[in-house]
FIKOLZA-1660 file (N, C-alpha, C; in steps of 0.1 Angstrom, whole numbers, plus 5000, padded with zeros to 4 digits):
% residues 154
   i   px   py   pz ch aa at
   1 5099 4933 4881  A  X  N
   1 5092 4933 4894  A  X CA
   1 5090 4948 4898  A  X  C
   2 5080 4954 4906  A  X  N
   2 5076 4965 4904  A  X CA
   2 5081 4965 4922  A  X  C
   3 5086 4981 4922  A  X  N
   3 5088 4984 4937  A  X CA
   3 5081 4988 4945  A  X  C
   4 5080 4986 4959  A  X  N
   4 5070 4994 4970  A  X CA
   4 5076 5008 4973  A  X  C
   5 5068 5015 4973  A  X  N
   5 5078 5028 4984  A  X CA
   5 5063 5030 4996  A  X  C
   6 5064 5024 5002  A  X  N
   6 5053 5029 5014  A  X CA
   6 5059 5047 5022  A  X  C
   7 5047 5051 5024  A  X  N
   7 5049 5068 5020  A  X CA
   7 5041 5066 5035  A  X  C
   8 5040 5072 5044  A  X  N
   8 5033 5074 5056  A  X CA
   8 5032 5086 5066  A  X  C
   9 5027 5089 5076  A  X  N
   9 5031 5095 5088  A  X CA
   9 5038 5086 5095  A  X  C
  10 5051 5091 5107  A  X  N
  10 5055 5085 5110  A  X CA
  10 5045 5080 5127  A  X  C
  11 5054 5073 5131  A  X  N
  11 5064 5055 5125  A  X CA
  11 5052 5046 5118  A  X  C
  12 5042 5053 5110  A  X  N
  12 5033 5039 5106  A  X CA
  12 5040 5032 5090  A  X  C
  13 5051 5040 5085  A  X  N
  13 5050 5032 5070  A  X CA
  13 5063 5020 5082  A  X  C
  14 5074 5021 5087  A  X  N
  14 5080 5013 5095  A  X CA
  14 5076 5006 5102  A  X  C
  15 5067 5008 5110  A  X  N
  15 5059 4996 5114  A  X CA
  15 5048 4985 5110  A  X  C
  16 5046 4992 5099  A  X  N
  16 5039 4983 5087  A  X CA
  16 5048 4970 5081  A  X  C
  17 5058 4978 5076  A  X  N
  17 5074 4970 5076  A  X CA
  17 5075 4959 5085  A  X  C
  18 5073 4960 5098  A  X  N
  18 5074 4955 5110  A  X CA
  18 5069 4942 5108  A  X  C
  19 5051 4946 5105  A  X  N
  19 5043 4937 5104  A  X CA
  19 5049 4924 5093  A  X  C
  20 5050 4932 5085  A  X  N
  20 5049 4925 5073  A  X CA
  20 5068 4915 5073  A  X  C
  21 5075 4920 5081  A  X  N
  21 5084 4911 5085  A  X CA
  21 5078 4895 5095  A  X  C
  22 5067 4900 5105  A  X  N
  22 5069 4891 5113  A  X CA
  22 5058 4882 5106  A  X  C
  23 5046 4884 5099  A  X  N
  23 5043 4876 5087  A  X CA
  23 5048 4866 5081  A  X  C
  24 5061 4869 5071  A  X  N
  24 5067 4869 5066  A  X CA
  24 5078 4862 5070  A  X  C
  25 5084 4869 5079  A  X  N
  25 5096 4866 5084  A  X CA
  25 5111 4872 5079  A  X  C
  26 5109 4882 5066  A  X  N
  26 5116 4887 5065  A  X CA
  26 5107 4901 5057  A  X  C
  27 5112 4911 5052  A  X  N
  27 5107 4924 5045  A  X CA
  27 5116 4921 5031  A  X  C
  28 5107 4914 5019  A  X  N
  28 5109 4917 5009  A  X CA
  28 5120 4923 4998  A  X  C
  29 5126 4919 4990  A  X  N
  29 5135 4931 4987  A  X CA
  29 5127 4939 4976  A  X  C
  30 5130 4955 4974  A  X  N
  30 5125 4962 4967  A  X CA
  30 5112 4968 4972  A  X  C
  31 5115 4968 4989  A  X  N
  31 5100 4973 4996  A  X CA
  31 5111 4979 5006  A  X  C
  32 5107 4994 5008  A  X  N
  32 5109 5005 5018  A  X CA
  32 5099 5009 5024  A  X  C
  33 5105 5019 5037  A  X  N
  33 5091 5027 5041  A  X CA
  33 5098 5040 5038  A  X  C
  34 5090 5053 5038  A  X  N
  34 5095 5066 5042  A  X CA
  34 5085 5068 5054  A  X  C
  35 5089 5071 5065  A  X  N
  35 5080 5077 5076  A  X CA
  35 5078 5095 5076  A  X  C
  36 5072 5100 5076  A  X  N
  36 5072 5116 5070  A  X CA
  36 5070 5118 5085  A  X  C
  37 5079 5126 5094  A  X  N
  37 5072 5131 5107  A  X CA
  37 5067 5146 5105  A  X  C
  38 5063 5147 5115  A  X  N
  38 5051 5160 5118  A  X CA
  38 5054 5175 5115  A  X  C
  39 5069 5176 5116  A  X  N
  39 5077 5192 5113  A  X CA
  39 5085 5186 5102  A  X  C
  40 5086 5180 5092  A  X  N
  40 5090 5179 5075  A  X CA
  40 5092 5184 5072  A  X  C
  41 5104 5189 5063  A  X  N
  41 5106 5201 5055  A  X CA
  41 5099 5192 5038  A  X  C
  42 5089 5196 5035  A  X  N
  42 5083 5189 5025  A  X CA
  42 5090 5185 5011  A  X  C
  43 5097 5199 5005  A  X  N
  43 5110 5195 4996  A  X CA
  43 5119 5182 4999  A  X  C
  44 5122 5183 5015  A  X  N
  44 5131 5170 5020  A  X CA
  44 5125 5157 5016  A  X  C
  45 5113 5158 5023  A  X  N
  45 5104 5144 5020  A  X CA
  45 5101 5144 5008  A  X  C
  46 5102 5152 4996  A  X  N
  46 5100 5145 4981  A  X CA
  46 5116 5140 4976  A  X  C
  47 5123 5149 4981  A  X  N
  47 5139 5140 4976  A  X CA
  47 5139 5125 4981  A  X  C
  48 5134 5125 4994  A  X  N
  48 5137 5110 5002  A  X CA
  48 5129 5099 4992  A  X  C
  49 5115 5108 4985  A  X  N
  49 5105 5095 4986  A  X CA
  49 5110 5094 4968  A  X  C
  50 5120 5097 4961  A  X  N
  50 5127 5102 4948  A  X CA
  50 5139 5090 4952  A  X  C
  51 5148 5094 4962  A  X  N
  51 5157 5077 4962  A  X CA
  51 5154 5071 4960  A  X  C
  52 5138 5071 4973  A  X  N
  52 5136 5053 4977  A  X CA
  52 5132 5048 4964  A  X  C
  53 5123 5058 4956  A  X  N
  53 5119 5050 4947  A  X CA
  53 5127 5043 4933  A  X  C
  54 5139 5053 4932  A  X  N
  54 5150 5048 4923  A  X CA
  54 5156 5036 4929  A  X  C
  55 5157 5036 4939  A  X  N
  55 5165 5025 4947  A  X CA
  55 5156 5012 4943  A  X  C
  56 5145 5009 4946  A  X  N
  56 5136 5000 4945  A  X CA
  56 5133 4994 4926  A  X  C
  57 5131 5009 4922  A  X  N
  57 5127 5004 4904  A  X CA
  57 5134 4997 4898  A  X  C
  58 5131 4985 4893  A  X  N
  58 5138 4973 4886  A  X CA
  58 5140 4977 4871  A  X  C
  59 5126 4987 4867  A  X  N
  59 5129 4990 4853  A  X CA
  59 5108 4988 4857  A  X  C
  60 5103 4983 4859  A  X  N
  60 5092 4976 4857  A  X CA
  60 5080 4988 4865  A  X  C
  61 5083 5000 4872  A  X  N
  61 5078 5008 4878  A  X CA
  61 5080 5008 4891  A  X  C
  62 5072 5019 4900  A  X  N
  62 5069 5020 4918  A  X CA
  62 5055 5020 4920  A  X  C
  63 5052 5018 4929  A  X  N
  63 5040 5016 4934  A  X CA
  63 5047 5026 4945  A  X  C
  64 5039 5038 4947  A  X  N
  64 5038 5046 4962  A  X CA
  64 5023 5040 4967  A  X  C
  65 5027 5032 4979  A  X  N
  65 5011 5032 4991  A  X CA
  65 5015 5042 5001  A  X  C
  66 5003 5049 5003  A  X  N
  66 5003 5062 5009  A  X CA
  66 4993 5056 5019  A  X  C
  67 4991 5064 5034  A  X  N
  67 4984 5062 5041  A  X CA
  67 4971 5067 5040  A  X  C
  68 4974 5081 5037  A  X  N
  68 4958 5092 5034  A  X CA
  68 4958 5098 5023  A  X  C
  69 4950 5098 5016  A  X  N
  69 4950 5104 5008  A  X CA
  69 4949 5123 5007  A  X  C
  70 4955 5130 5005  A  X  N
  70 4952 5144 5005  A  X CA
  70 4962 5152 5015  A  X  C
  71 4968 5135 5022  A  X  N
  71 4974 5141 5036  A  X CA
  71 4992 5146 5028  A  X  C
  72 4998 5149 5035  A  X  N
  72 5013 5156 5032  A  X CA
  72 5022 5142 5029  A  X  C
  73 5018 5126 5031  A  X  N
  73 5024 5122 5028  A  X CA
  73 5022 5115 5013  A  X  C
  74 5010 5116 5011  A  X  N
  74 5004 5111 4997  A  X CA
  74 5009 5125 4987  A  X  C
  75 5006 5136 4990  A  X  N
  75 5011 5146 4985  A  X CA
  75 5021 5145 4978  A  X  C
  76 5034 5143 4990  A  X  N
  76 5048 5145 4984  A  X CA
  76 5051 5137 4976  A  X  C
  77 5047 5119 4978  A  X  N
  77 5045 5112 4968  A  X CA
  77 5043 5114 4954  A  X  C
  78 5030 5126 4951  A  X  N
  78 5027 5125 4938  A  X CA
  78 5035 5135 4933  A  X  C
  79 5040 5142 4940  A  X  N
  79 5049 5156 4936  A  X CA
  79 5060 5148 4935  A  X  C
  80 5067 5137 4941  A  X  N
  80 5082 5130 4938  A  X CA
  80 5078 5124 4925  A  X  C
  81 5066 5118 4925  A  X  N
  81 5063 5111 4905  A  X CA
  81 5062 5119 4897  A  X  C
  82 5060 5135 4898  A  X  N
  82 5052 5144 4890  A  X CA
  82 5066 5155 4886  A  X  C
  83 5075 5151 4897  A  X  N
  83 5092 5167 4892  A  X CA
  83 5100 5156 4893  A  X  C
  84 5102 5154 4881  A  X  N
  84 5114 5148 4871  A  X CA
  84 5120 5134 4876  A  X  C
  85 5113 5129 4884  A  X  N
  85 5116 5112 4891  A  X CA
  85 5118 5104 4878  A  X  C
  86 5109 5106 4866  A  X  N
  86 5117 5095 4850  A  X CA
  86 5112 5082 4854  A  X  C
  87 5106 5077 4864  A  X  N
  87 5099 5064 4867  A  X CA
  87 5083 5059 4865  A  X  C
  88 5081 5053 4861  A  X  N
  88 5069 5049 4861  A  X CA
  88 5062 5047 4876  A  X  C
  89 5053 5054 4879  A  X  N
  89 5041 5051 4893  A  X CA
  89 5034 5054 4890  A  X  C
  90 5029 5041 4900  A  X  N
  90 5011 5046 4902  A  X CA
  90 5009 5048 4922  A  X  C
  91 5000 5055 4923  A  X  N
  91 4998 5056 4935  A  X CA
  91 4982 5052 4942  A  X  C
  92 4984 5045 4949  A  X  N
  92 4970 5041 4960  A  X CA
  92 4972 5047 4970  A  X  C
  93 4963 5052 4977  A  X  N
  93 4961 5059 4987  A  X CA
  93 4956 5047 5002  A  X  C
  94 4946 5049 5011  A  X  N
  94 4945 5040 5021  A  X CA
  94 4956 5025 5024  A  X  C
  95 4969 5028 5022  A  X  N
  95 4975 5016 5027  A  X CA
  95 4970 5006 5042  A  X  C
  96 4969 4993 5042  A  X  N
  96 4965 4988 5052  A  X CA
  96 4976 4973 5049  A  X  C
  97 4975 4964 5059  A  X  N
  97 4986 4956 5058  A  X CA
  97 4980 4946 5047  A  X  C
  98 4966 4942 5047  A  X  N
  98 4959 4939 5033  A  X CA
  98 4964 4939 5021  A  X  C
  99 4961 4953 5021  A  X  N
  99 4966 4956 5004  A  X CA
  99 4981 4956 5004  A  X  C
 100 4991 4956 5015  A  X  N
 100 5007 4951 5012  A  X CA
 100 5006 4942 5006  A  X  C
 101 5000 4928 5017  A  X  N
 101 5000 4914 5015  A  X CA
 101 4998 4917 4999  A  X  C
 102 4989 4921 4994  A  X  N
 102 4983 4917 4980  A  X CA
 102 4989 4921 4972  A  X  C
 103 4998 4937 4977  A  X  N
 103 5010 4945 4967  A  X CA
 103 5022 4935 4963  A  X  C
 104 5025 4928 4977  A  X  N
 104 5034 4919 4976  A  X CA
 104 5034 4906 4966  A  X  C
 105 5020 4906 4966  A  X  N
 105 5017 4889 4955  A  X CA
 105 5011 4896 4944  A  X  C
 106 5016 4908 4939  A  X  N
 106 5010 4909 4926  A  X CA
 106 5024 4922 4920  A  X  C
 107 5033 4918 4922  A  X  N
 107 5043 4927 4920  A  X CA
 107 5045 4926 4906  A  X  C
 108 5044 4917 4899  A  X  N
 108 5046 4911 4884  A  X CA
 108 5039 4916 4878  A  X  C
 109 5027 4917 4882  A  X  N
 109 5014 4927 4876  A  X CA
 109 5022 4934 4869  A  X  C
 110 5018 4937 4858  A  X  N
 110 5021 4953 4852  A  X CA
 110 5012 4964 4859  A  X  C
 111 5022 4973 4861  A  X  N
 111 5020 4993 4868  A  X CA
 111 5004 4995 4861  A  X  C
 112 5001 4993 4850  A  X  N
 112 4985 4997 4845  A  X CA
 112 4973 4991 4854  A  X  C
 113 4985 4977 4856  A  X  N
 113 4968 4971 4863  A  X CA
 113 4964 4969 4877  A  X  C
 114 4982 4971 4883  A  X  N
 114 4980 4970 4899  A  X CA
 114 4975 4975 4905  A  X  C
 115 4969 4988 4902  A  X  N
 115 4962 5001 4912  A  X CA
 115 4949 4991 4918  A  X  C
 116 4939 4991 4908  A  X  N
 116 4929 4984 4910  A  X CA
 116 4929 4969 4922  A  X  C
 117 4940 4963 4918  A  X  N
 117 4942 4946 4927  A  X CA
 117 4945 4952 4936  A  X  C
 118 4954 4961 4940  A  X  N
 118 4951 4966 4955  A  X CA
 118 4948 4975 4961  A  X  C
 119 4934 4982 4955  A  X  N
 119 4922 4987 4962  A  X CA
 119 4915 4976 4965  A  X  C
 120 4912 4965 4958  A  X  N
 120 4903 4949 4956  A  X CA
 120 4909 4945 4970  A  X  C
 121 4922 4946 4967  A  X  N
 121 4926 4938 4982  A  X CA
 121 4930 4947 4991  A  X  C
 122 4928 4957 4997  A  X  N
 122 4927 4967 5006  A  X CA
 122 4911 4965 5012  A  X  C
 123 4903 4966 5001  A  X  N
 123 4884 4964 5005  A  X CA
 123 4883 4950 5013  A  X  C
 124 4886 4941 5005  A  X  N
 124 4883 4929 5010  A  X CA
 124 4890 4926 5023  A  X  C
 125 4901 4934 5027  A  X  N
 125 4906 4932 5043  A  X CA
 125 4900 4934 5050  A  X  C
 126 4887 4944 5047  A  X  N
 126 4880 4951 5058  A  X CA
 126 4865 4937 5058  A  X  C
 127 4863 4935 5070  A  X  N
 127 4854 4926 5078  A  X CA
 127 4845 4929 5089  A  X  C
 128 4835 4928 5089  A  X  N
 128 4826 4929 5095  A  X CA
 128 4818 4916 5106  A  X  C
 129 4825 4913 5114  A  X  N
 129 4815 4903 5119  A  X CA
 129 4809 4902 5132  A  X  C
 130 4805 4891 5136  A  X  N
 130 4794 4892 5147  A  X CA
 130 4798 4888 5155  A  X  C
 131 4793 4886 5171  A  X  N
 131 4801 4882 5178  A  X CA
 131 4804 4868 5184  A  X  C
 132 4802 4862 5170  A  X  N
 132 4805 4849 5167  A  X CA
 132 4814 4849 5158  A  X  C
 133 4823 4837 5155  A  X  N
 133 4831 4836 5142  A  X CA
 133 4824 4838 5130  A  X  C
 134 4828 4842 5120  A  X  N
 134 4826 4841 5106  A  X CA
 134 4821 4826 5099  A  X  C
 135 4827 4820 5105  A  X  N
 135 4826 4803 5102  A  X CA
 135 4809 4797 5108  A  X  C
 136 4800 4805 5120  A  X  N
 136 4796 4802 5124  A  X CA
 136 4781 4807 5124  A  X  C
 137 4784 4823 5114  A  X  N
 137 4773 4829 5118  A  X CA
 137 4765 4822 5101  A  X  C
 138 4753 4822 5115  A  X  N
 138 4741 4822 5100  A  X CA
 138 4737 4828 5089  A  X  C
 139 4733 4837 5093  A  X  N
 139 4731 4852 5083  A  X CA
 139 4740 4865 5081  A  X  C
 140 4743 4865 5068  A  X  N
 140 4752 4874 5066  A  X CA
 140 4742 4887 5059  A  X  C
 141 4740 4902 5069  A  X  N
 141 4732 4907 5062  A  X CA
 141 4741 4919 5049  A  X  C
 142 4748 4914 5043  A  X  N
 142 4752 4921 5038  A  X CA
 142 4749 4917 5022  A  X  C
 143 4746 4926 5016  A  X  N
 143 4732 4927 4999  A  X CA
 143 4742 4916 4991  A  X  C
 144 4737 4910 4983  A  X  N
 144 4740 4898 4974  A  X CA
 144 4752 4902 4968  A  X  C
 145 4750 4915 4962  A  X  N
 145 4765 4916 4959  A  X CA
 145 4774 4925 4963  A  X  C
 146 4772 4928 4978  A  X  N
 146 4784 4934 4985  A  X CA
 146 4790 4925 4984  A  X  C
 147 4809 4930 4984  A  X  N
 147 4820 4921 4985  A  X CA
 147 4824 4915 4996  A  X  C
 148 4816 4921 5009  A  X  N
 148 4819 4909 5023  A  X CA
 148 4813 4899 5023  A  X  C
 149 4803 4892 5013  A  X  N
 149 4798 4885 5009  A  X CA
 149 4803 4873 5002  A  X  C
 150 4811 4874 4996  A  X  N
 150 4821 4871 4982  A  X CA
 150 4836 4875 4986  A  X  C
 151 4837 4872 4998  A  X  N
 151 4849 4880 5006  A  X CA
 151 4861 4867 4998  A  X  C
 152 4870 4875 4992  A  X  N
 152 4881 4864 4982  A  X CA
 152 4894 4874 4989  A  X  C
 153 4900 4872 4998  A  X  N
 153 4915 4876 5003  A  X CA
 153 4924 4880 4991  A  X  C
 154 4927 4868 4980  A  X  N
 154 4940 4867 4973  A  X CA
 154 4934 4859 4962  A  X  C
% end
């Protein structure tokens, strides 16, 4: 089973946690958060995001979800996979509670294939509607084969 390490600014990878407890009703085993606050010693936050992820790896890989891409917390992530961590990751960038939900139902996946299922299910969280229900509106103007179209959750 492959591990989560949610990588974030702080408090969003913990309160993601949050969410996904009261969902849920509990948080998972083999899912952390790191919250990276705003004055980080950056070395610090790659050691932290280097436990969580040994702590978590079953043998089967980590999944780092990162909030931003580019930002200091997706960074240190690739820098904890990249100096001498010995673990299999892969990293997605845009975490949203979406692509958890989806991280969390596809943990089995093998590390090659999961990046993609949760970008798939990170896109398809995102919704557009009118201001009417979904259930109700007539016309969806979105092109035949945009994915809000063909909107598949899971």
């Amino acid at each position: 089973m492959l591990g989560l390490v949610l990588v974030g600014h702080a408090p969003l990878g913990q309160a993601t946690l949050e969410v996904i407890r009261h969902i849920l009703g509990e948080v998972p085993e083999g899912v952390v958060a790191i919250d990276v606050a705003a004055d980080a010693v950056v070395e610090h936050t790659v050691l932290r995001i280097q436990e969580a992820a040994k702590d978590v790896n079953t043998g089967e890989g980590v999944v780092f979800l990162t909030d931003l891409f580019g930002a200091t917390p997706s960074n240190a992530a690739q820098r904890a996979a990249a100096e001498g961590l010995n673990v299999p990751t892969v990293l997605v960038a845009g975490c949203s509670v979406p692509m958890l939900v989806r991280a969390l139902s596809y943990r089995n996946v093998p590390l090659s294939e999961v990046g993609e299922k949760l970008v798939s299910g990170g896109r398809n969280g995102i919704v557009s509607t009118g201001p009417t229900t979904p259930q109700r509106q007539t016309n969806n103007p979105a092109p035949n084969h945009d994915s809000a179209r063909h909107h598949h959750q899971q």
